[in-house]
C-alpha positions as CSV (number, residue, x, y, z in Angstrom):
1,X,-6.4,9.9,3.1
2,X,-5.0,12.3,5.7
3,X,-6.6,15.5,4.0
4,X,-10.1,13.7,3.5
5,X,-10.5,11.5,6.5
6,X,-8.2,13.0,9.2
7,X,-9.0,16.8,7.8
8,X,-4.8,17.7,7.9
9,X,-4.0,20.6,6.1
10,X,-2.1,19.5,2.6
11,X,1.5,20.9,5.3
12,X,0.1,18.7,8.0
13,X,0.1,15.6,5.8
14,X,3.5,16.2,4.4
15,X,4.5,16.9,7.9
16,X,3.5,13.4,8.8
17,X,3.8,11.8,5.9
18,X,7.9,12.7,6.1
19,X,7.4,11.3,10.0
20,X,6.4,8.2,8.6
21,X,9.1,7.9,5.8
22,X,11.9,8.7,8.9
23,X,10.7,5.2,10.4
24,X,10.3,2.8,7.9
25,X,12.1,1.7,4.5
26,X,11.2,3.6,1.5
27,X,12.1,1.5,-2.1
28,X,11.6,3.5,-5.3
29,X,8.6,2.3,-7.9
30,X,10.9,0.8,-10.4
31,X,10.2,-1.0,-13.7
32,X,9.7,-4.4,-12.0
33,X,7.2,-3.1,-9.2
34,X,5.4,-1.5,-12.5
35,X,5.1,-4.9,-14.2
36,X,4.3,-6.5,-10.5
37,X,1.3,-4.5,-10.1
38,X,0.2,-5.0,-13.7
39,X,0.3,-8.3,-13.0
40,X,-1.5,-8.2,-9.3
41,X,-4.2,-5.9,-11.1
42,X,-5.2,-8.2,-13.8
43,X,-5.0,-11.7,-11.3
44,X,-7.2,-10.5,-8.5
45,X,-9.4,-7.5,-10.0
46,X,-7.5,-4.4,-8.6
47,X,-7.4,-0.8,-9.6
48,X,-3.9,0.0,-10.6
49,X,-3.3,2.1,-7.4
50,X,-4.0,-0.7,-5.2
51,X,-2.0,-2.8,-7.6
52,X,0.8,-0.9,-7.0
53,X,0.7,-0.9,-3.8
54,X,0.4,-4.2,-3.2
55,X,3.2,-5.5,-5.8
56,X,6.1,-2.7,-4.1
57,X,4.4,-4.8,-0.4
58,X,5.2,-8.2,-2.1
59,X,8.3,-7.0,-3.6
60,X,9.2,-5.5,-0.3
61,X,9.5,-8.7,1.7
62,X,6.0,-7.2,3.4
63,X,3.9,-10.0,5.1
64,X,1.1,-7.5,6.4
65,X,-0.3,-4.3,4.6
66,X,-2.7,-2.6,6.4
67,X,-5.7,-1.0,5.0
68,X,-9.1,-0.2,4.8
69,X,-9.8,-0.5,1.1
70,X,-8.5,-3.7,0.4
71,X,-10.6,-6.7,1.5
72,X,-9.6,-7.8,5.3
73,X,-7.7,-10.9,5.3
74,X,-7.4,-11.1,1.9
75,X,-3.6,-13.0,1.1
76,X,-1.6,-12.2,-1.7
77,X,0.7,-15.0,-3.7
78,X,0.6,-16.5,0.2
79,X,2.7,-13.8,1.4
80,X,0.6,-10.8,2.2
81,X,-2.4,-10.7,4.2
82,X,-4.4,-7.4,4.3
83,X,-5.8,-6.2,7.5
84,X,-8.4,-3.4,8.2
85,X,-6.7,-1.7,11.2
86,X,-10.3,-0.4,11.7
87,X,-11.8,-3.4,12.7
């Protein structure tokens, strides 16, 4: 996203992309976040990036994931509500 919408230079986007790591809680994609998001894809029609994505959220504890591709307000397994932060 950062190189297409934002225009960063690939060094930019690691440089921020590292930033963002520093602040938050990064868990590995394991074996049970795999069969999450297969499971995520098939229920509610996702590709399996955003599958992914949203299983390690729901495996995370995560109650909001923010995002412009996903549908606003949509809630996963009544845990996870998606918001567009561009709205």
């Amino acid at each position: 996203m950062c190189l297409r919408k934002f225009g960063f230079t690939r060094e930019r986007a690691y440089t921020f992309a590292d930033g963002v790591m520093r602040h938050t809680d990064v868990l590995p994609v394991d074996e049970s976040t795999i069969r999450k998001s297969a499971e995520i894809a098939i229920r509610y029609q996702l590709s399996n990036w955003d599958a992914l994505i949203v299983a390690a959220a729901l495996l995370a504890g995560c109650e909001t994931l923010y995002s412009e591709d996903l549908q606003h307000n949509q809630v996963f397994e009544g845990q996870l509500t998606v918001v567009n932060p561009f709205l």
